[in-house]
N, C-alpha and C positions, 0 to 999 in steps of 0.2 A: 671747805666750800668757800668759794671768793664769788661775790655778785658782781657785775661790771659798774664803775666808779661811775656817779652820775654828776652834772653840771647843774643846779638849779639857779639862775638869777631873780631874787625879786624882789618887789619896793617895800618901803618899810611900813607894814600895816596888812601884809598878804601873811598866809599862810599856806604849809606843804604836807602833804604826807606821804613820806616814804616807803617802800613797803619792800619786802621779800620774802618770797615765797620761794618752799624749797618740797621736794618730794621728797621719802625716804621710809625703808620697812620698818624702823622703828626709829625713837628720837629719844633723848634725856635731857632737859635744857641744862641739867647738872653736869654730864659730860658734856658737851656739847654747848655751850653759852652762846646764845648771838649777842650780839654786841657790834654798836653802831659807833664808831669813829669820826670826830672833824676831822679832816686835813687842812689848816690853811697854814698859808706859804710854808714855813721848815719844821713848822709845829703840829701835834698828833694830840688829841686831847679823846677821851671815851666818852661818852653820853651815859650809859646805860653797859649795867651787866644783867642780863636778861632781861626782868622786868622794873627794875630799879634804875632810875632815873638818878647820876651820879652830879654829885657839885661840879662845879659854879652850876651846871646847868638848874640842878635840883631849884635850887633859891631862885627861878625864873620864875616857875611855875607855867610856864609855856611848853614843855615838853609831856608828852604822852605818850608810853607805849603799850602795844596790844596785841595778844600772843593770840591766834586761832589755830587748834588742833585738829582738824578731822583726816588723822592716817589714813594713806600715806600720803594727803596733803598737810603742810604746815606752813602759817604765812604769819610774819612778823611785821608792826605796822608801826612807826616813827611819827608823830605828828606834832610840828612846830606850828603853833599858832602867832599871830599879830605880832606885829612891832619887832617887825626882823630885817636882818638882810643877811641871805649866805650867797656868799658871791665866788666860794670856792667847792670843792669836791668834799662831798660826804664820802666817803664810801662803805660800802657794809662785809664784815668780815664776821667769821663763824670758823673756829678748828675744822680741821677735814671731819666730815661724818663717819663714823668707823662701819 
């Protein structure tokens, strides 16, 4: 499953929350991991494998994430607080769902 690449610009002291949301007859976050990606410029870095919030990011403590289950809907939620700037493409990526 590929979500479409999003653009967010904002000033330093805002905060965002990303979200995605997917349907599906059953889900495993263990086959299945979402996981949220930087893109900026030639470099790719992870955030998070599923619920786990990955270094450098971790040692911010400004990242949150947050799994809601009620099958067959499931929404995944990214939340970067204050004292930021993403001025390039997040985009959110998850293996195909079998």
């Amino acid at each position: 499953m590929w979500t479409k690449g999003q653009v967010y610009v904002l000033h330093a002291g805002q905060s965002v929350e990303l979200d995605c949301e997917f349907y599906a007859e059953t889900f495993n976050m263990f086959k299945n991991p979402v996981v949220w990606k930087k893109h900026q410029r030639q470099e790719m870095t992870e955030i998070n494998i599923m619920g786990n919030i990955l270094p450098p990011f971790l040692a911010a403590g400004r990242f949150v994430v947050a799994f809601d289950k009620k099958p067959p809907r499931y929404r995944m939620t990214l939340r970067v607080t204050g004292d930021c700037v993403i001025t390039n493409y997040i985009n959110l990526y998850s293996p195909k769902i079998r």
